[in-house]
C-alpha positions as CSV (number, residue, x, y, z in Angstrom):
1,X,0.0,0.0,0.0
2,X,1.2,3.3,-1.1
3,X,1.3,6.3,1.5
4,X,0.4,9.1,-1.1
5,X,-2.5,9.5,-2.7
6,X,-2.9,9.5,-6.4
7,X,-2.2,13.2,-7.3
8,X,0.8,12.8,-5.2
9,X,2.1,9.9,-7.4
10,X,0.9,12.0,-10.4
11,X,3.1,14.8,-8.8
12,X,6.1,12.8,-8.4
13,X,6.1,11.3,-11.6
14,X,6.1,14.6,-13.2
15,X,8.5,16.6,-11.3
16,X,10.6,13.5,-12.1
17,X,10.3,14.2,-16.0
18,X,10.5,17.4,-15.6
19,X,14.0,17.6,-14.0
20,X,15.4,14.4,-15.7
21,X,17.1,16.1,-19.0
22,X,17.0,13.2,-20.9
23,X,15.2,9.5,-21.0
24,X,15.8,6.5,-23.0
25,X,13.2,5.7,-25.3
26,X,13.0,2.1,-26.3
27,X,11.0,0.3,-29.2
28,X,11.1,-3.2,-30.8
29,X,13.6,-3.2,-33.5
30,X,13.0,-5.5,-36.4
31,X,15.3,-8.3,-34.7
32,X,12.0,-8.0,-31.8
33,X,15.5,-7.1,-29.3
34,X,14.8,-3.6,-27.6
35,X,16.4,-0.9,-28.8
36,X,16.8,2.0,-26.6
37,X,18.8,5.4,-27.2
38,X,18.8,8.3,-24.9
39,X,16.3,11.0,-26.0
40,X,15.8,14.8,-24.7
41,X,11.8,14.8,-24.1
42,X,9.5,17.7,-24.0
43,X,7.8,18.9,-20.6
44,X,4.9,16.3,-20.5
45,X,1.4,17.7,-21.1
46,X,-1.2,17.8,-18.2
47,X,-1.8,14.2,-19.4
48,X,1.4,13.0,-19.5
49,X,1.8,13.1,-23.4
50,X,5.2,13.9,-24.6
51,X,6.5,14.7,-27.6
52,X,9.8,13.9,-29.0
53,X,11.8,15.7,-32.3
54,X,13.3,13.0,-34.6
55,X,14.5,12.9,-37.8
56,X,11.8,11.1,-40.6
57,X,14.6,8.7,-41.7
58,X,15.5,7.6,-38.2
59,X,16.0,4.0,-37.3
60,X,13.5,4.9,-34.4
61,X,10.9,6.6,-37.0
62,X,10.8,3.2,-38.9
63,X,10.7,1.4,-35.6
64,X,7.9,2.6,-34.0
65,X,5.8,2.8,-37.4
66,X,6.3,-0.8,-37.6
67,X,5.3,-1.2,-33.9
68,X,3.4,1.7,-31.8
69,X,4.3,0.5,-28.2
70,X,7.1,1.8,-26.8
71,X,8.9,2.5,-23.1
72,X,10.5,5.9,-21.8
73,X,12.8,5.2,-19.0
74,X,13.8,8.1,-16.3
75,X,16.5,7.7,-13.7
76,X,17.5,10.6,-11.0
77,X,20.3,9.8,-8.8
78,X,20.1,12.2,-6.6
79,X,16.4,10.9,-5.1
80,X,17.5,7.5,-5.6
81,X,14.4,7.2,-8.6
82,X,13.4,5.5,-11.6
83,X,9.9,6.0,-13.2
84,X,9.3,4.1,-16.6
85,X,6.4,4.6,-19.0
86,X,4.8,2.4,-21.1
87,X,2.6,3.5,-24.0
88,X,2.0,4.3,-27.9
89,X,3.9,6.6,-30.1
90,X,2.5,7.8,-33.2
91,X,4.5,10.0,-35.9
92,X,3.3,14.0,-35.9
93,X,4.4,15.5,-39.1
94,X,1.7,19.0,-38.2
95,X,3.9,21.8,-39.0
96,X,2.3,23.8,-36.5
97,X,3.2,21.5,-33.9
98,X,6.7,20.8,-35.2
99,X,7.7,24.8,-34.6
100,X,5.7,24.5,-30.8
101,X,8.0,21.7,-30.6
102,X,11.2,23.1,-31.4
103,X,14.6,23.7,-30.1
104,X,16.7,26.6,-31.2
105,X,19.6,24.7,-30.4
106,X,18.5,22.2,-33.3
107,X,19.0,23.9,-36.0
108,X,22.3,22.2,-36.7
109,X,21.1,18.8,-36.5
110,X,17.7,20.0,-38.7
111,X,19.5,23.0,-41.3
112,X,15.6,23.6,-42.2
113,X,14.2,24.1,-39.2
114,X,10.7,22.6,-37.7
115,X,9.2,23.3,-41.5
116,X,11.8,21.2,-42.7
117,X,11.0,18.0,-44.5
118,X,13.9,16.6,-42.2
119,X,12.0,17.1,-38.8
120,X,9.4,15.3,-37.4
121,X,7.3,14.7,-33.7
122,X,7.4,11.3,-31.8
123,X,3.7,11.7,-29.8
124,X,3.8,9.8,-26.7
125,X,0.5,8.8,-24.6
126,X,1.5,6.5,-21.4
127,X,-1.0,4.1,-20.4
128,X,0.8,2.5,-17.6
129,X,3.7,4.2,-15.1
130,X,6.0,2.7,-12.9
131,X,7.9,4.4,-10.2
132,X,10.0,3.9,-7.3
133,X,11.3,7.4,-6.1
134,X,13.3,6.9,-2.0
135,X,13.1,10.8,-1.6
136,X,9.8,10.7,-1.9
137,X,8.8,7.5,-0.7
138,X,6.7,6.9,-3.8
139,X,6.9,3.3,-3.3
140,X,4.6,0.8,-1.8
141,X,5.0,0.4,2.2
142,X,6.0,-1.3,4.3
143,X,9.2,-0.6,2.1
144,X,9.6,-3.3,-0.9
145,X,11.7,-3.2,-4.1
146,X,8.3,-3.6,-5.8
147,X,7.3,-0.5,-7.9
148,X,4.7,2.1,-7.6
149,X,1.8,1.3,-10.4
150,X,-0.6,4.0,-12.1
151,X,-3.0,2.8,-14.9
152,X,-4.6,5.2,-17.2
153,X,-8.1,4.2,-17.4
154,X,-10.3,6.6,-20.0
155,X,-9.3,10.1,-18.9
156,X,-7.9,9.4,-15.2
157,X,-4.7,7.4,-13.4
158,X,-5.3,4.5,-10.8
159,X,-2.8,3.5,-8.6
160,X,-2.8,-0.6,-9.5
161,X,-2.8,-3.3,-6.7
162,X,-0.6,-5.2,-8.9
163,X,2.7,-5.1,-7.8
164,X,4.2,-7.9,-9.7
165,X,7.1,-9.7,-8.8
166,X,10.5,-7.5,-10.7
């Protein structure tokens, strides 16, 4: 049983994006191994979405056409944390939403900018979080090496009673 309520969690999980510069993201590569490569992620939306700039010809664009479900996974040392999320990407080539998602920073990787042909989104929509986070005691109690679990269900999170056995 977890100590904080749901919005807590929520809370947690969040600042932890937030302040965690970069994540790996990790799909099913055509050999069905993982493949995971560190990613710089966008502040999450109020539901968790986040968006990702990639490059169209990517090995990660072809990837997650191929197969939509895909992991994030977080780690911050300093509060002894990890939060993964588990969800579907889809490929966002809106040119509106490419220059709200854009990095100034970029514009060597992507000469063209976010109008460029060479510049696309990642959208990612978690359906399913994981978390242990020791600073905040986001973890169930009495203390366990057993993760935190929220389930999106419809519009809202629920923490899970199913703490599984990793």
């Amino acid at each position: 049983m977890n100590t904080l309520t749901k919005d807590q969690l929520l809370n947690v999980a969040r600042r932890l994006i937030k302040t965690t510069e970069y994540c790996f993201f990790i799909t099913e590569g055509g050999d069905r191994l993982p493949h995971a490569r560190l990613m710089q992620p966008y502040e999450p939306e109020k539901d968790f979405t986040i968006y990702f700039g990639a490059s169209p010809r990517s090995r990660k664009i072809r990837e997650v056409r191929r197969q939509s479900k895909v992991s994030l996974a977080f780690y911050n040392q300093q509060e002894t944390a990890y939060l993964t999320l588990l969800g579907t990407s889809t490929i966002v080539d809106d040119v509106a939403m490419r220059q709200k998602y854009w990095r100034s920073n970029w514009n060597d990787l992507f000469p063209g900018g976010p109008e460029s042909d060479e510049y696309v989104l990642i959208k990612f929509v978690p359906d399913k979080i994981e978390m242990m986070n020791y600073a905040h005691q986001a973890m169930p109690q009495p203390y366990s090496l057993h993760p935190t679990i929220l389930v999106r269900k419809a519009d809202t999170w629920e923490i899970s009673t199913d703490v599984g056995s990793d």
